[in-house]
C-alpha positions as CSV (number, residue, x, y, z in Angstrom):
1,X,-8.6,57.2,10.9
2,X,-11.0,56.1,8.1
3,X,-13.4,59.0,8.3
4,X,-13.2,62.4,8.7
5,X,-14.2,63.8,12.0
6,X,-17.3,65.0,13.3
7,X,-18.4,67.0,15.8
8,X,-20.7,64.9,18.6
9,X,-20.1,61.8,16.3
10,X,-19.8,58.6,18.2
11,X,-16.8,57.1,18.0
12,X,-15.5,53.2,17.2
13,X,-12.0,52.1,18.3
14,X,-11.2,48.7,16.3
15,X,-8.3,46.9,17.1
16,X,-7.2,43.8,14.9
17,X,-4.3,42.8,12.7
18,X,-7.0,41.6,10.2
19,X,-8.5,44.0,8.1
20,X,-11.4,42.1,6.8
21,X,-12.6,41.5,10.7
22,X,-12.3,45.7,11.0
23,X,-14.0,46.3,7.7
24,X,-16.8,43.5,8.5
25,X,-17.9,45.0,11.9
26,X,-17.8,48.7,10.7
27,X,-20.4,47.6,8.2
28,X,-22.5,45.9,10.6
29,X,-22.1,49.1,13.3
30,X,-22.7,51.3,10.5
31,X,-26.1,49.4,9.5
32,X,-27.1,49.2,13.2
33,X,-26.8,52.8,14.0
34,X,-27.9,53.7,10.7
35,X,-28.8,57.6,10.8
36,X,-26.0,58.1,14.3
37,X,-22.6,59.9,13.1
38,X,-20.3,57.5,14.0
39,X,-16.4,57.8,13.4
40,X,-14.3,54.7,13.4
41,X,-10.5,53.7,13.5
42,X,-9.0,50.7,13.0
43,X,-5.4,49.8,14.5
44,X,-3.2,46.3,14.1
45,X,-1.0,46.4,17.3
46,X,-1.6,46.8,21.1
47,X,0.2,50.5,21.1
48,X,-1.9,51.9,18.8
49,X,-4.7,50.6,20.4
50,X,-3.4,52.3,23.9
51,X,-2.7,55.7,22.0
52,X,-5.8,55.6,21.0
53,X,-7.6,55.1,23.6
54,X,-5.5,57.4,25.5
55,X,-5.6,60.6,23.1
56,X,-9.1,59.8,21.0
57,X,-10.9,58.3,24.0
58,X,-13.7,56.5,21.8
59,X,-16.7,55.2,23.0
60,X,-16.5,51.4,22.0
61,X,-13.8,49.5,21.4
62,X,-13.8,46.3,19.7
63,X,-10.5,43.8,20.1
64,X,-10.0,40.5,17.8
65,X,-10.0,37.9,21.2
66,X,-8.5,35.4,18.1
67,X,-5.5,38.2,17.4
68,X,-2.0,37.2,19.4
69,X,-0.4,40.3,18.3
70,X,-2.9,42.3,20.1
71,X,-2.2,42.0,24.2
72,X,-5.5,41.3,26.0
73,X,-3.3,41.9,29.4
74,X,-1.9,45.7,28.7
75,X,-6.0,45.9,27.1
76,X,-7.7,45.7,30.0
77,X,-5.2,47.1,32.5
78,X,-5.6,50.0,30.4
79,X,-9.0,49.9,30.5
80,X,-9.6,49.0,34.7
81,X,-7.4,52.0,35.1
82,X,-9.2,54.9,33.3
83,X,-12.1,56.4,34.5
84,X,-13.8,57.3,31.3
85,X,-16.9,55.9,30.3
86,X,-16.5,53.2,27.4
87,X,-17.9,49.9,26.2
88,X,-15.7,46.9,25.3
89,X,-16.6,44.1,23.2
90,X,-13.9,40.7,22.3
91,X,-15.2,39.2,19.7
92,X,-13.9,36.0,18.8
93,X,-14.8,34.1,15.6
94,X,-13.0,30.6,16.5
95,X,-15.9,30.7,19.1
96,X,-18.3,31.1,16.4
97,X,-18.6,35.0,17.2
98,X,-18.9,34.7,20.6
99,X,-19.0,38.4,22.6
100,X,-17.2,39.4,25.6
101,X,-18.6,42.6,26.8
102,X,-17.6,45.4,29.4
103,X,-19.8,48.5,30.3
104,X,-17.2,51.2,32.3
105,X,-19.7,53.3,33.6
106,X,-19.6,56.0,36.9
107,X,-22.8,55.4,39.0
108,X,-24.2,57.5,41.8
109,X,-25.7,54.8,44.9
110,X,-28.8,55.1,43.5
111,X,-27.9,54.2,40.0
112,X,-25.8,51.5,40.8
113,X,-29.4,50.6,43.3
114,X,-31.1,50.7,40.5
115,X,-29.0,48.6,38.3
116,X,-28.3,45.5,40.8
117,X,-32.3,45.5,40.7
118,X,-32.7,45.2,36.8
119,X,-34.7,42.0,36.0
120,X,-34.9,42.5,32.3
121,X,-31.3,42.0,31.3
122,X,-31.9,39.9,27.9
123,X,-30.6,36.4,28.2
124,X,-27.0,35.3,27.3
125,X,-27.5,32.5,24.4
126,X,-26.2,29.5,25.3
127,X,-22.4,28.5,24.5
128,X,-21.7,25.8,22.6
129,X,-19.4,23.7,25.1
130,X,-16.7,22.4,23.3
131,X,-16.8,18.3,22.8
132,X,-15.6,16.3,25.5
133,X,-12.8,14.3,24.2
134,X,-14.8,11.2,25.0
135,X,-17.6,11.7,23.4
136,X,-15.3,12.8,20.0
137,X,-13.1,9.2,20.8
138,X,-16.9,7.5,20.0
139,X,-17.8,9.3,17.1
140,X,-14.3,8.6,15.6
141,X,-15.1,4.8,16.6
142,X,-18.2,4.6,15.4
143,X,-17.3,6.0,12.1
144,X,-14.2,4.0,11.9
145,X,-16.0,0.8,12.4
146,X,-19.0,1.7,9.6
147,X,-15.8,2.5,7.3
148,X,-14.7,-1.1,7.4
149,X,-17.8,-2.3,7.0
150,X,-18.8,0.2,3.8
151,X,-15.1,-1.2,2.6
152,X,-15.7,-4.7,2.9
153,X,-19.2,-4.5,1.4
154,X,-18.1,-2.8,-1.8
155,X,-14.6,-4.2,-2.4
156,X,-16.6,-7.9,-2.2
157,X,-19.4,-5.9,-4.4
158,X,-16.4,-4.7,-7.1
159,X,-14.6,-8.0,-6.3
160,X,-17.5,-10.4,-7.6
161,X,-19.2,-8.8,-10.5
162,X,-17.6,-10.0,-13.3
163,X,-15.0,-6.7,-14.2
164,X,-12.7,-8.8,-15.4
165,X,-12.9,-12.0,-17.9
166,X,-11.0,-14.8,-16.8
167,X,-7.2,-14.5,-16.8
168,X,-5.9,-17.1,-18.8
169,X,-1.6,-16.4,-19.4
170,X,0.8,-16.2,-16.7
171,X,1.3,-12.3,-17.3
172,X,-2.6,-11.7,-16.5
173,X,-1.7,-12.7,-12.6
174,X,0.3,-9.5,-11.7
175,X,-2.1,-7.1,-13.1
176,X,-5.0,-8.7,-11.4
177,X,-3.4,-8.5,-8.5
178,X,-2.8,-4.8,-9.4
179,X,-6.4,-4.5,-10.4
180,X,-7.6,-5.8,-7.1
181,X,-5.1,-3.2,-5.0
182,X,-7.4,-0.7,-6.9
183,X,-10.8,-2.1,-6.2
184,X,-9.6,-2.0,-2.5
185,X,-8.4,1.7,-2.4
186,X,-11.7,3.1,-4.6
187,X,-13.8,0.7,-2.2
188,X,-12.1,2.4,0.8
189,X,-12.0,6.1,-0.9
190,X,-15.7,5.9,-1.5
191,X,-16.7,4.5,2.2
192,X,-14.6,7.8,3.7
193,X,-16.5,9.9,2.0
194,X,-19.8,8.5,2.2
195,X,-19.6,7.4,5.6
196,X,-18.1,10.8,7.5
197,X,-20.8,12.8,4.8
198,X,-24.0,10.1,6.0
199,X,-22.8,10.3,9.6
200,X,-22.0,14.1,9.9
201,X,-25.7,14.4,8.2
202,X,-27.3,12.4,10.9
203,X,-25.9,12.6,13.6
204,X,-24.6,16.4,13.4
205,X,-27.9,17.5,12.0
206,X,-29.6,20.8,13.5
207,X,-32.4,19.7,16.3
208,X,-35.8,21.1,16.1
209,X,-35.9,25.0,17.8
210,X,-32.2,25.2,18.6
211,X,-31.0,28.4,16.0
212,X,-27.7,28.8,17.1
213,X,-24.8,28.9,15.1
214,X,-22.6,26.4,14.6
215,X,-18.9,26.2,16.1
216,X,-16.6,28.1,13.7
217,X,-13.6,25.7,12.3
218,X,-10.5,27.6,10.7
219,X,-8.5,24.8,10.1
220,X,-6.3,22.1,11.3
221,X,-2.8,22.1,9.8
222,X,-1.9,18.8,11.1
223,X,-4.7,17.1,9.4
224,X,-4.0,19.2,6.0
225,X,-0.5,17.7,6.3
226,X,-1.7,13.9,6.6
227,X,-3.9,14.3,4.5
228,X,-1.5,15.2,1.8
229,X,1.4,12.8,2.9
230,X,-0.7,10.1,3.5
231,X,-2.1,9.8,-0.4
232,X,1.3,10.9,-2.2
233,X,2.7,8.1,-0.4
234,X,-0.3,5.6,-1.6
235,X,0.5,7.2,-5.1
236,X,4.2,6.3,-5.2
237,X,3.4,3.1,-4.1
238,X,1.1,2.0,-6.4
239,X,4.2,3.6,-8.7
240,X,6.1,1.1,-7.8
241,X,3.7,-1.8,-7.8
242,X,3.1,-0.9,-11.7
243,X,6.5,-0.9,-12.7
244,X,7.3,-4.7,-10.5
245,X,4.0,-5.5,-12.8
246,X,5.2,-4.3,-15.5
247,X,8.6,-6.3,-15.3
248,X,6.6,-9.6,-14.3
249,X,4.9,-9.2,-17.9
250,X,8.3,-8.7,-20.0
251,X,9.8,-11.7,-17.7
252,X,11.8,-13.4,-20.4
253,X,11.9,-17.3,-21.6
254,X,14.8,-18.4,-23.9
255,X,12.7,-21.2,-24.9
256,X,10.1,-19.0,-26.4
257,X,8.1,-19.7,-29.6
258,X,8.1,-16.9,-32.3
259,X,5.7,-16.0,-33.6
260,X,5.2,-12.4,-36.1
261,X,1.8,-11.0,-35.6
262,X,0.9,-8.5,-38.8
263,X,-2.0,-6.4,-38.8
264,X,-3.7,-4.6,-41.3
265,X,-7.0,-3.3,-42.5
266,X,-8.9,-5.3,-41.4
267,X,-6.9,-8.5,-40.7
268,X,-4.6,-10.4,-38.2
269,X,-1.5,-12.5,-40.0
270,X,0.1,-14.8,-37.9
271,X,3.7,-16.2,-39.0
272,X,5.9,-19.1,-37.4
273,X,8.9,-18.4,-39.0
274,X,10.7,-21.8,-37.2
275,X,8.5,-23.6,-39.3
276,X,7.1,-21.9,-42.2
277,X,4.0,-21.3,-41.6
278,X,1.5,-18.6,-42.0
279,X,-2.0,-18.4,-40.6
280,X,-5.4,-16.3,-39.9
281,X,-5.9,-17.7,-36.6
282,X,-3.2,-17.9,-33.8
283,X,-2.0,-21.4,-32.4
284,X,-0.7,-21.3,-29.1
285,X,0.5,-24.1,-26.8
286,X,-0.5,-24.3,-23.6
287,X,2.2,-22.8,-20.9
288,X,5.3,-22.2,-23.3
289,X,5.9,-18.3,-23.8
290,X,5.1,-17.0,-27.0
291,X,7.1,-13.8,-28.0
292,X,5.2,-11.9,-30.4
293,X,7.1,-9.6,-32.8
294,X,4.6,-7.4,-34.5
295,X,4.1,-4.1,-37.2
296,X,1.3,-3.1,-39.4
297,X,0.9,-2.6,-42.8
298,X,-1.0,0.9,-42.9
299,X,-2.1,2.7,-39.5
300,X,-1.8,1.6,-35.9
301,X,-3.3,-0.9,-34.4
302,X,-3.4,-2.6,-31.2
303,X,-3.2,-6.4,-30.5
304,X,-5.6,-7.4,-27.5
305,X,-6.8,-10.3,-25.9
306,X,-8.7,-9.3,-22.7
307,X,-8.0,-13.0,-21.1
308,X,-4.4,-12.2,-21.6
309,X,-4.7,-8.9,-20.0
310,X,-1.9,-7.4,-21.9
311,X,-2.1,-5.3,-25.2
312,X,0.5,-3.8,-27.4
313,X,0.2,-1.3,-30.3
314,X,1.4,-2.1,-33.8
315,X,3.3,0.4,-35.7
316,X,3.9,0.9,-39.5
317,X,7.2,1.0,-40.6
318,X,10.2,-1.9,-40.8
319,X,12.4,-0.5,-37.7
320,X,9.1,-0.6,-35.4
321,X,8.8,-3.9,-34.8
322,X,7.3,-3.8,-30.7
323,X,7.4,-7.1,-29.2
324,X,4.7,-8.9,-26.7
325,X,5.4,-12.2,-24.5
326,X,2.8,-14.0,-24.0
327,X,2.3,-17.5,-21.7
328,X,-1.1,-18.8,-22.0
329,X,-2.1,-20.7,-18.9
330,X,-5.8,-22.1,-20.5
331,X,-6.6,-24.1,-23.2
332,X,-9.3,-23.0,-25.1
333,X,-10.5,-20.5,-27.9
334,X,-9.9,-16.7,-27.3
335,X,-10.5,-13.8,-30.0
336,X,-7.9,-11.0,-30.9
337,X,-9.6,-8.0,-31.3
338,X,-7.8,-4.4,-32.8
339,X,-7.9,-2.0,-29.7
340,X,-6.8,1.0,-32.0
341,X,-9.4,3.1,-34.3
342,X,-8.2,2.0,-37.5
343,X,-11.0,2.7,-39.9
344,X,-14.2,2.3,-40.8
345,X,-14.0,-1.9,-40.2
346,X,-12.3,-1.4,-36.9
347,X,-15.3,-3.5,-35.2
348,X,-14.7,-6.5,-37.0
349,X,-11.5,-6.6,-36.8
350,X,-10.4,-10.2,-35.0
351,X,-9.1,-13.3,-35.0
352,X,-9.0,-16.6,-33.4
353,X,-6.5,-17.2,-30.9
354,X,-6.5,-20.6,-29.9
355,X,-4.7,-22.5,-27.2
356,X,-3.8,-26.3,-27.0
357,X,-1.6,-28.5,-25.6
358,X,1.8,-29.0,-26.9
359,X,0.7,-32.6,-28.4
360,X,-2.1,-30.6,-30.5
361,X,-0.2,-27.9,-31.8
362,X,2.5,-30.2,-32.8
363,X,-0.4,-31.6,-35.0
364,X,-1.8,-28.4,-36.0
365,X,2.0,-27.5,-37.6
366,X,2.0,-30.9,-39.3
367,X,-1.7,-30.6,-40.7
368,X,-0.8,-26.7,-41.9
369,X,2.7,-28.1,-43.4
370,X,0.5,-30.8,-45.5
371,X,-2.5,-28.8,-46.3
372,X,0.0,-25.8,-48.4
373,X,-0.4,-28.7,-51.0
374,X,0.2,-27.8,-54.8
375,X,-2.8,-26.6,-56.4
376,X,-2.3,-22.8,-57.0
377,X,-5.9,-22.1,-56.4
378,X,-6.3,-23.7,-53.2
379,X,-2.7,-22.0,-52.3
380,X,-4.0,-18.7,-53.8
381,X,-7.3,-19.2,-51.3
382,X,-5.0,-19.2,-48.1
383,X,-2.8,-16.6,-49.1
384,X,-5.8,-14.2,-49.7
385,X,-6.7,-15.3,-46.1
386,X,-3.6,-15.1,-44.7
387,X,-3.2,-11.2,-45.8
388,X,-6.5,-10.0,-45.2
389,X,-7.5,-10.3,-48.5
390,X,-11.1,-11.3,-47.9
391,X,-11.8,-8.6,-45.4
392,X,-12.3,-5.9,-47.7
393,X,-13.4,-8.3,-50.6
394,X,-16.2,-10.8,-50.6
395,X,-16.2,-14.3,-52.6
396,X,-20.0,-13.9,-52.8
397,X,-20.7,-11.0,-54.7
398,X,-22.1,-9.1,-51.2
399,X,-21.0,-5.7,-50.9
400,X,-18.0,-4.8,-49.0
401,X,-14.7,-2.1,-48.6
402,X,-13.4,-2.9,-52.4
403,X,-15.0,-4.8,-55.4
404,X,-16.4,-8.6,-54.9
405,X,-13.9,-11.1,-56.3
406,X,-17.3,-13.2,-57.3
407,X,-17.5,-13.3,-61.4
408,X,-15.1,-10.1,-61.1
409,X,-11.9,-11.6,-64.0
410,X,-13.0,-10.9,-67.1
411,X,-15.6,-7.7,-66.3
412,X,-15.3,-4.3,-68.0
413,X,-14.5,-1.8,-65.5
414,X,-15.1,1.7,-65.4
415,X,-12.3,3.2,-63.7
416,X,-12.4,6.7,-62.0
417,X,-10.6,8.8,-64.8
418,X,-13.7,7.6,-67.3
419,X,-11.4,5.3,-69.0
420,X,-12.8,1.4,-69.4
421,X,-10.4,-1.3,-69.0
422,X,-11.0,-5.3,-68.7
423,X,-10.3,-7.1,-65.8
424,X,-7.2,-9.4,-66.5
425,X,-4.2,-10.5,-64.8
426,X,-2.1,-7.9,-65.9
427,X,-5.3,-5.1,-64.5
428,X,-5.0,-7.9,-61.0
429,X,-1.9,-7.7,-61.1
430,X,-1.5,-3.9,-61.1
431,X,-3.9,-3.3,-58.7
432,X,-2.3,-5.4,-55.9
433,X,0.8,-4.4,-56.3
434,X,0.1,-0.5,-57.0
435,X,-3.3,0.2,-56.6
436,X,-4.1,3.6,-56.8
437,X,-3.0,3.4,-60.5
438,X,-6.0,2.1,-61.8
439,X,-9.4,2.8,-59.5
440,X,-12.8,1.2,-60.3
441,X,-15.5,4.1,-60.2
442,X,-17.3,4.2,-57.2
443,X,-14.4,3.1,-55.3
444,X,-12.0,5.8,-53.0
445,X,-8.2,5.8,-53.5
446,X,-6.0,5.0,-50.5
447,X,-7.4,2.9,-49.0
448,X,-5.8,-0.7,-50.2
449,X,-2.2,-1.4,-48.7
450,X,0.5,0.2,-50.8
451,X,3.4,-2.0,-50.1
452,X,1.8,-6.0,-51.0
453,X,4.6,-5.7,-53.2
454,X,7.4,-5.7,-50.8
455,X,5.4,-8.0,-48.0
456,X,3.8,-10.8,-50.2
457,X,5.9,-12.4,-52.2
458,X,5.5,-12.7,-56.6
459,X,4.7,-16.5,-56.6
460,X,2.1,-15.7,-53.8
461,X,0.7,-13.0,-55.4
462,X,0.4,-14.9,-59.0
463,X,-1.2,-17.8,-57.1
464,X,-4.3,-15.1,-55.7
465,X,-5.0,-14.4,-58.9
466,X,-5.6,-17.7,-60.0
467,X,-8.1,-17.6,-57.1
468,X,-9.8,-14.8,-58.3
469,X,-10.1,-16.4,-61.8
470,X,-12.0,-19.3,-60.4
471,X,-14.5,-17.5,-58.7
472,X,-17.3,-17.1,-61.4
């Protein structure tokens, strides 16, 4: 019991094993008989119920039709066999609140005369027959068939837009085919949830004048259960098809030309150690694997050329060397850019990556073998190139990361501890190989490579200078 009793008070008998459905329809009595004393009593099994109808004898009792664990059976056969007056209502929500109702009343002849001749009984609303199976088969049809459609449309749409560049290297294949396995599934995720959402909204859509409620839909665990199977399955799939991608790009030649890729701010170094050569822009020939052992010199980068689809980071330090293989499939001019924030000249951080046939880059080694030449100047030119020199110093006298090299030997510089010292090739000297001992004013510390020492070697380094001198 759930209030205290009251003299004359009618009484509620509610019988469910859901205490939200008693709570919920005690409100709503309570606001409909608003100023009647009214006791009620809520009860969760079917012999409570037939105690209490028994010993409390209310007036109205309420049963959840939905509830299994109450007996509708022993219910009425209770209630057919007492002779009591009491109204009955099953209320079931799965039928959208639809109201069963029974009126046990004793009536004299001319009661019960007057009650066969009643011709205001208010209307039953309509129920809302349940879909025939065939008509549900053709909405399922027609929605299946505009989901294949909506598929193909957008998967062609993502398909043929340009996403991608071309794919120019053996290793790009497998991820396009990856990348297209994607397209497909967002092309056929978005047409399932546009097209059920559109079709629902048209063709479910309340008509003009009809106000009744719509069919009340607890669930359907079947459905929950493919719904969740079905897409953990897709996702260990695609699982799968990442890692057979992911071997397919590591596939390994014995044949393959070496190549150590440095990077640094804010410049690629390409070296062929089988034949002595070092570069700014990387010389490829056409369908021979190229396995790329790389590091940096200061903070991370990342090596990427988007026609080649794959990208690798680039660590400091000597025991991180990460490797990349590489088969280039089309000849033609590409650009490395830095994928990896790396500074303030991140942007503009590339190189030329350029693939030719094996004739040409035979040709290419030969004409970079001849052109090292003698003259230290000229040498000292392609080393500055080769480390990055020039990216943070301009030959022009333009402003850039670090002093311009333009008219620079043989200056007065002010450094940043007030002292003045002239610019000679023991001052160059010092401030490639450690230099944060002696920084021009204006200029922050730490941001010039620390080890040119250990990664360029003496004769090199001697030779830049002489560049530097000629540039007045």
């Amino acid at each position: 019991m759930n209030q205290t009793e009251q003299t004359g008070a009618r009484r509620v008998l509610i019988a469910s094993a859901n205490p939200l459905f008693g709570k919920g329809l005690e409100k709503i009595i309570t606001r409909h008989w608003s100023g009647q004393a009214t006791q009620f009593r809520l009860v969760s099994s079917t012999e409570d119920m037939l105690t209490e109808m028994e010993t409390w004898q209310p007036a109205l009792v309420i049963v959840d039709y939905d509830d299994k664990t109450i007996s509708r059976a022993e219910f009425l056969q209770k209630f057919v066999a007492g002779d009591q007056p009491m109204q009955v209502m099953l209320v079931s929500l799965q039928a959208s609140g639809a109201v069963v109702v029974y009126d046990r009343r004793t009536l004299t002849p001319a009661q019960a005369e007057d009650w066969l001749s009643l011709v205001n009984i208010p209307p039953q609303p309509p129920v809302i027959p349940s879909p025939k199976r065939s008509a549900s088969m053709k909405h399922f049809v027609i929605v299946g068939v505009l989901i294949v459609i909506v598929t193909a449309l957008v998967y062609l749409f993502l398909s043929n837009i340009g996403l991608l560049p071309i794919a120019a290297s053996a290793q790009a294949q497998p991820i396009d085919d990856l990348f297209n396995l994607h397209f497909f599934m967002i092309a056929l995720l978005f047409s399932l949830i546009t097209v059920f959402l559109g079709y629902s909204l048209v063709v479910f859509r309340r008509k003009p004048g009809d106000n009744r409620d719509g069919a009340h839909i607890r669930g359907n665990n079947p459905l929950e259960v493919i719904w969740t199977i079905i897409p953990l399955g897709i996702v260990i799939y695609f699982s799968y098809l990442g890692s057979v991608s992911l071997a397919e790009t590591r596939r390994v030649d014995p044949q393959a030309l070496n190549i150590s890729v440095v990077g640094g701010q804010w410049f690629w170094r390409f070296e062929y150690p089988d034949y002595g050569i070092t570069s700014s822009e990387m010389y490829m020939p056409v369908n021979k694997q190229a396995l790329l052992k790389m590091t940096s010199v200061d903070v991370i980068h990342s090596f990427w050329v988007p026609e080649f689809r794959v990208k690798q980071d680039l660590l400091p330090g000597e025991n991180l060397v990460r490797e990349l293989r590489i088969t280039p499939t089309m000849t033609g001019e590409f650009k490395v850019r830095c994928a990896e924030m790396c500074g303030t000249q991140h942007a503009y951080m590339e190189s030329p990556v350029i693939v030719v046939s094996q004739e040409e880059f035979d040709a290419w080694v030969q004409s970079e073998l001849a052109a090292i030449g003698t003259d230290p100047v000229a040498r000292g030119e392609r080393w500055a190139r080769n480390n990055g020199c020039l990216s943070c110093h301009s030959v022009d006298g333009s402003i850039n990361v670090g002093p311009t090299w333009l008219g620079l030997y043989g200056l007065t510089h002010e450094l940043t501890d007030g002292s003045v010292v002239t610019v000679d090739d023991e001052y160059l000297w010092v401030s490639i190989v450690d230099p944060n001992a002696q920084i021009p004013a204006g200029y922050p510390p730490g941001v010039m490579p620390q080890n040119y020492q250990d990664t360029i070697p003496e004769q090199q380094i001697r030779e830049i200078i002489e560049y530097i001198k000629s540039l007045q």
